[in-house]
C-alpha positions as CSV (number, residue, x, y, z in Angstrom):
1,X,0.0,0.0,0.0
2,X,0.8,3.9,-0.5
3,X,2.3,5.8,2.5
4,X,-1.5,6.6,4.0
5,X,-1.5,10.0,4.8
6,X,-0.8,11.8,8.6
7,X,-4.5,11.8,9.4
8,X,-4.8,8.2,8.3
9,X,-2.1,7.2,10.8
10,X,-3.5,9.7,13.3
11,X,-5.9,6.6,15.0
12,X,-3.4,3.7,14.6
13,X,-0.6,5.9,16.4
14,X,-2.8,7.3,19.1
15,X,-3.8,3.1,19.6
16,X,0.0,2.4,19.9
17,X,0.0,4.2,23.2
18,X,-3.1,2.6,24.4
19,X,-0.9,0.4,26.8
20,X,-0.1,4.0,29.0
21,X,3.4,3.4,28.7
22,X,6.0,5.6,27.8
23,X,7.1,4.9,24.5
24,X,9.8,6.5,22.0
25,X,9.2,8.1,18.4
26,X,11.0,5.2,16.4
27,X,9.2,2.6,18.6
28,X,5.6,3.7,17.7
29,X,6.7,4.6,14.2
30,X,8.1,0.6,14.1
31,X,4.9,-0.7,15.4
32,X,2.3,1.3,13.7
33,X,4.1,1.0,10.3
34,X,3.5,-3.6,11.2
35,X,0.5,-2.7,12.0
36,X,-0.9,-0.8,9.0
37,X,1.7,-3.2,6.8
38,X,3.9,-0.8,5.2
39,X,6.2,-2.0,2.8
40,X,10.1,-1.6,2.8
41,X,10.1,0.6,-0.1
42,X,7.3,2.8,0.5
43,X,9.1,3.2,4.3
44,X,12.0,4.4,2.4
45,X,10.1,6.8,-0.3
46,X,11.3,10.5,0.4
47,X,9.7,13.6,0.7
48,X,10.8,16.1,-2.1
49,X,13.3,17.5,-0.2
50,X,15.3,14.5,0.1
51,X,15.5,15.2,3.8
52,X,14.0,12.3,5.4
53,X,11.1,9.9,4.7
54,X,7.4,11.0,3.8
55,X,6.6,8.0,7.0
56,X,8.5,9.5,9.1
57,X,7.0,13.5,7.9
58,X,3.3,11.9,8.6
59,X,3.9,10.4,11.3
60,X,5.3,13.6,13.0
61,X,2.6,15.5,11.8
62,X,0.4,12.9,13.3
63,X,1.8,13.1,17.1
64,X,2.3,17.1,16.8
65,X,-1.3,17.3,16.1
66,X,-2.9,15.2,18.6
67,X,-0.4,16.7,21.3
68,X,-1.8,19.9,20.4
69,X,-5.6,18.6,21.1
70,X,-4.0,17.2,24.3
71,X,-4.3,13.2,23.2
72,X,-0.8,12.7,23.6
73,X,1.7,14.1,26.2
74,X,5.9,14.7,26.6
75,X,6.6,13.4,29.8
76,X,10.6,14.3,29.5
77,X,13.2,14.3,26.5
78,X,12.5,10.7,24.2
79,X,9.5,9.5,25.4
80,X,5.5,10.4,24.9
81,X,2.8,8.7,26.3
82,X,-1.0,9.6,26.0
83,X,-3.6,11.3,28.1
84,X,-6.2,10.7,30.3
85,X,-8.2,12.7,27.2
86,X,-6.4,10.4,24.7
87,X,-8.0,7.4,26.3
88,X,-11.5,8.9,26.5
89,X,-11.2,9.1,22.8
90,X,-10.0,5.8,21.8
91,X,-12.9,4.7,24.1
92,X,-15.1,5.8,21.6
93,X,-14.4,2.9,19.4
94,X,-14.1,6.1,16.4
95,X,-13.1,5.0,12.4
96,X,-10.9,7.6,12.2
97,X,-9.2,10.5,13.9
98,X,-8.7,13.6,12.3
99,X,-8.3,17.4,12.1
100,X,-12.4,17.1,12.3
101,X,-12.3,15.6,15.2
102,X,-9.5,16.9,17.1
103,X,-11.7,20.6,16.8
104,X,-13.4,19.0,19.4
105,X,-11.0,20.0,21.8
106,X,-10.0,23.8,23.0
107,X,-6.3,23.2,23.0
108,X,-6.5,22.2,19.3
109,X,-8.4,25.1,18.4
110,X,-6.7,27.4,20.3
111,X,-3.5,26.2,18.5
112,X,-5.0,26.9,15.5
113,X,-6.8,30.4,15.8
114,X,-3.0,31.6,17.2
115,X,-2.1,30.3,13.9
116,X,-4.4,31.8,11.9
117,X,-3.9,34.9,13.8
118,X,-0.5,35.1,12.1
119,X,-1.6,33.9,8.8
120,X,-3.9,37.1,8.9
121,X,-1.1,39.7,9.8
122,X,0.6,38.1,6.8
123,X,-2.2,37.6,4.8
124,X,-1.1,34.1,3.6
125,X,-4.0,32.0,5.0
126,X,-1.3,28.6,3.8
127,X,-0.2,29.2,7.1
128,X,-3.4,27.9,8.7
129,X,-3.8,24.2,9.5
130,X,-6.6,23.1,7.2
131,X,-8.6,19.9,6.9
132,X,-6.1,18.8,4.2
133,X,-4.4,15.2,4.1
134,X,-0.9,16.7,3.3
135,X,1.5,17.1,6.3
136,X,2.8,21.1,6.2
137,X,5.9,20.0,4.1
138,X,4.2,18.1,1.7
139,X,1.8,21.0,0.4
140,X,5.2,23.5,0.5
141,X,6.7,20.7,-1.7
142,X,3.6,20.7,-3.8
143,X,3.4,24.3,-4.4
144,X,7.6,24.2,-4.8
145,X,7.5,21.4,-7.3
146,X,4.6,23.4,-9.3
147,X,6.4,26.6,-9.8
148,X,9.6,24.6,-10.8
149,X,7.7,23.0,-14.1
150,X,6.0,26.3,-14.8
151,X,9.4,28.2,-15.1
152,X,11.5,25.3,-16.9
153,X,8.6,25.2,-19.1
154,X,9.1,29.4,-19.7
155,X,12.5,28.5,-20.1
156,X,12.5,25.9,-22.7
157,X,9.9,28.0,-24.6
158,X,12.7,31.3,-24.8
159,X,15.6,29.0,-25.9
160,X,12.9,27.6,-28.5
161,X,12.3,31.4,-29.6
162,X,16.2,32.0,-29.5
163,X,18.5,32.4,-32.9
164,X,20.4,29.5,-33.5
165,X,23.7,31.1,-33.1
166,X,22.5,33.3,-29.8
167,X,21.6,29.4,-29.1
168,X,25.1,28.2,-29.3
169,X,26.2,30.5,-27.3
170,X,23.5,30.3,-24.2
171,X,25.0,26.5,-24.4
172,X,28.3,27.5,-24.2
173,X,27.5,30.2,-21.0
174,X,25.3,26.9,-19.0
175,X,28.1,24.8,-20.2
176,X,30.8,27.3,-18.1
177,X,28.8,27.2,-15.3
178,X,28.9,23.8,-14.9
179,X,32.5,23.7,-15.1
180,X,33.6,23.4,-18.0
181,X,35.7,25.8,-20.5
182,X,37.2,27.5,-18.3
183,X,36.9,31.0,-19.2
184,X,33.8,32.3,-20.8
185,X,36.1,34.3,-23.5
186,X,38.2,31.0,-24.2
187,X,34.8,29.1,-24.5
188,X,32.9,31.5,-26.7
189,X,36.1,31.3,-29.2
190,X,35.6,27.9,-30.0
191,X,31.8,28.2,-30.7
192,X,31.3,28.1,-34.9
193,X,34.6,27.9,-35.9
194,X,35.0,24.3,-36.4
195,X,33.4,24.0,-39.6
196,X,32.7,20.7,-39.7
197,X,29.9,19.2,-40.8
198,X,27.8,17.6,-37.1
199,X,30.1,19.8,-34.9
200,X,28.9,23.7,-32.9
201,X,31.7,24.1,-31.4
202,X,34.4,22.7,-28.6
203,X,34.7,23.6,-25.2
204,X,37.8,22.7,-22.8
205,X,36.9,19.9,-20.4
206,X,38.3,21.6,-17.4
207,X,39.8,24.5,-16.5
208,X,43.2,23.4,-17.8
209,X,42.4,22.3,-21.1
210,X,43.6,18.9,-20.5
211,X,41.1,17.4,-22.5
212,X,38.0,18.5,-25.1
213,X,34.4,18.4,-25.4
214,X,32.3,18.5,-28.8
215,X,29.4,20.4,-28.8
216,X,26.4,20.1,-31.1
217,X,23.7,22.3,-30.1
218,X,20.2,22.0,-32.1
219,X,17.6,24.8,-31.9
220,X,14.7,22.2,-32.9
221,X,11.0,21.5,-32.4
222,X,11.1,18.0,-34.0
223,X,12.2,14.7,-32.6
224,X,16.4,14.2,-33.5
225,X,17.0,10.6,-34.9
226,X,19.3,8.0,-35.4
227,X,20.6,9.8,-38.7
228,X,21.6,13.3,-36.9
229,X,23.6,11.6,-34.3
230,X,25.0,9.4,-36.3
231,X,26.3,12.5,-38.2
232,X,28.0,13.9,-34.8
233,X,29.5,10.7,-34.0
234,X,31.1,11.3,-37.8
235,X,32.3,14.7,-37.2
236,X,33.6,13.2,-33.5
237,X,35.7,10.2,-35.0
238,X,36.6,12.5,-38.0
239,X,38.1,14.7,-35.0
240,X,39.8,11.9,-33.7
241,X,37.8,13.1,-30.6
242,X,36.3,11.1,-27.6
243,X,33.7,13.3,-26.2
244,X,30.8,14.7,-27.5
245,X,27.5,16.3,-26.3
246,X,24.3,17.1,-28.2
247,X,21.8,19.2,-26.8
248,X,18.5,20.1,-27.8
249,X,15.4,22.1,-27.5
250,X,13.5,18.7,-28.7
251,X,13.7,15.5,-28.0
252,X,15.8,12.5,-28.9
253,X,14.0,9.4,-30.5
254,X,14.9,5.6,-29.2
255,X,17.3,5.0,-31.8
256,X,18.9,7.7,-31.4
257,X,18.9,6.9,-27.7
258,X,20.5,3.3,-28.4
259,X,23.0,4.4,-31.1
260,X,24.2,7.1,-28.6
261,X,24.7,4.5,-25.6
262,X,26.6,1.6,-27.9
263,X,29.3,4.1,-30.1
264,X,32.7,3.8,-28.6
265,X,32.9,7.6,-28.0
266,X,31.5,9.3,-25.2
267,X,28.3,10.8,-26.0
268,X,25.8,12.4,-24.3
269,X,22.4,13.8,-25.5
270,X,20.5,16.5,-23.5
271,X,16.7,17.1,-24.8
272,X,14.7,20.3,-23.9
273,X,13.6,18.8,-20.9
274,X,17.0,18.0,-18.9
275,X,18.2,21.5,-20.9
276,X,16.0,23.6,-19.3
277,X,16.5,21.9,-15.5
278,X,20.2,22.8,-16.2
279,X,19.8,26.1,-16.9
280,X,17.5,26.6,-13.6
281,X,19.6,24.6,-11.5
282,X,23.0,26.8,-12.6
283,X,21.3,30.2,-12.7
284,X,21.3,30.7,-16.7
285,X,18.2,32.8,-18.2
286,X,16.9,32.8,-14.0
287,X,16.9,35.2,-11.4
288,X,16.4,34.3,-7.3
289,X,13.3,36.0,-6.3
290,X,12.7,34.9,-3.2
291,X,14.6,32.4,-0.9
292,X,12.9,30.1,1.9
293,X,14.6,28.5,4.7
294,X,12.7,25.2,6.2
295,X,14.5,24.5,10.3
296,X,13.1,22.2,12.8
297,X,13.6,22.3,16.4
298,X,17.1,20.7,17.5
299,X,16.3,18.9,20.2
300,X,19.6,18.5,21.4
301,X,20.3,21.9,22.1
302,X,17.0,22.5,24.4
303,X,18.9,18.9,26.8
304,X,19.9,20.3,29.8
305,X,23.2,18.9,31.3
């Protein structure tokens, strides 16, 4: 099954610490995950940051909430237990527990008017808890992995509308700030003055020249095949060179795909897709607008000696 999400796990966590016993985070999260028969791999999926598990995220959601309603409790540093209120609840034999139900009690709403007190100075009502099944993190992610494929999709459609040789030479600045060419200036003299027929332009490997890179950079709407990279692979061999890379505003076709991956030279194809990630990810054709910073508590530093 799917990673169910933090309200689904809300019940089956808050029947973990039926017993009244102190228990610790990994503990519950080991015996609820048996319980609800959550596979390896979907234990290990991660949320979009990378930065832990999606479990783990609604799991934590889970406890934060129903300590907030006062169902679960802190004793000291590592362990929770639940309440007297807790147990009232489960004693109500309920299907489910949710943000629904947890309105039921004054802590929980009081939490969440003093959120939505500071969602209103702000004015950004995403700060409220809602009724929502995503954790916090999740609907950041969400909205983070939206804007991402808006703008590489702005950014594929400009290269698209780009000359071919102001093309060339966008490849050659992403190219440089990636690493390679060392110099701008030194880069930009190689592009177009090769002449050969499958071949943009050559760029240094590293900074000290100790090897070369081929460039063919296509300014296309249609799918490249087979025939266009075997043409490169020409130019490469008629080059006595090792290393090539084709980029495009398209795509590449399976055979060209399968030709690419079984020529002794080194090449690698770039489409408009993995293109226009690049040139986000390295700050070509991009500006920062606005920069977010996502910190947890540290627990360690609140221990006292």
């Amino acid at each position: 099954m799917a990673v169910p999400t933090f309200q689904d796990v809300m019940l089956p966590v808050l029947k973990a610490f039926s017993d009244g016993k102190e228990h610790s985070i990994s503990e519950i999260d080991d015996l609820v995950a048996k319980k609800m028969e959550i596979s390896q791999d979907d234990l290990a999926e991660k949320v979009t940051s990378g930065l832990g598990t999606k479990w783990k995220d609604r799991t934590h959601w889970a406890r934060y909430y129903m300590k907030r309603a006062g169902l679960l409790a802190i004793p000291h540093r590592g362990a929770w237990n639940i309440t007297d209120e807790g147990q009232k609840l489960l004693g109500e034999k309920l299907d489910r527990i949710d943000t629904k139900v947890l309105k039921r009690f004054p802590s929980f709403v009081e939490f969440t008017a003093r959120i939505g007190t500071a969602a209103s100075k702000q004015n950004d009502e995403a700060l409220t808890p809602k009724d929502s099944d995503e954790t916090p993190e999740e609907t950041i992610g969400r909205a983070h992995r939206a804007l991402r494929r808006t703008l590489e999709d702005e950014v594929l459609q400009k290269l698209k509308g780009c000359t071919p040789s102001y093309f060339e030479k966008i490849v050659v600045q992403l190219l440089v700030a990636m690493g390679y060419g060392g110099s701008l200036t030194d880069a930009g003299k190689a592009v177009g003055q090769s002449g050969d027929g499958g071949i943009d332009g050559i760029i240094k490997e590293d900074k000290l020249g100790l090897d070369v890179v081929y460039i063919q950079a296509k300014r296309w709407d249609s799918v490249v095949d087979r025939p266009e990279i075997h043409k490169f692979v020409g130019a490469l061999a008629g080059q006595r060179a090792s290393k090539g890379v084709f980029i495009t505003t398209s795509s590449f076709s399976k055979g060209a795909i399968e030709y690419a991956a079984g020529v002794q030279q080194k090449v690698i194809l770039i489409d408009g897709s993995q293109l226009s990630e690049l040139m986000i990810d390295y700050g070509k054709g991009v500006v920062t607008v606005e920069v977010f910073e996502h910190k947890k508590i540290d627990n360690d530093f609140f221990e006292e000696e």
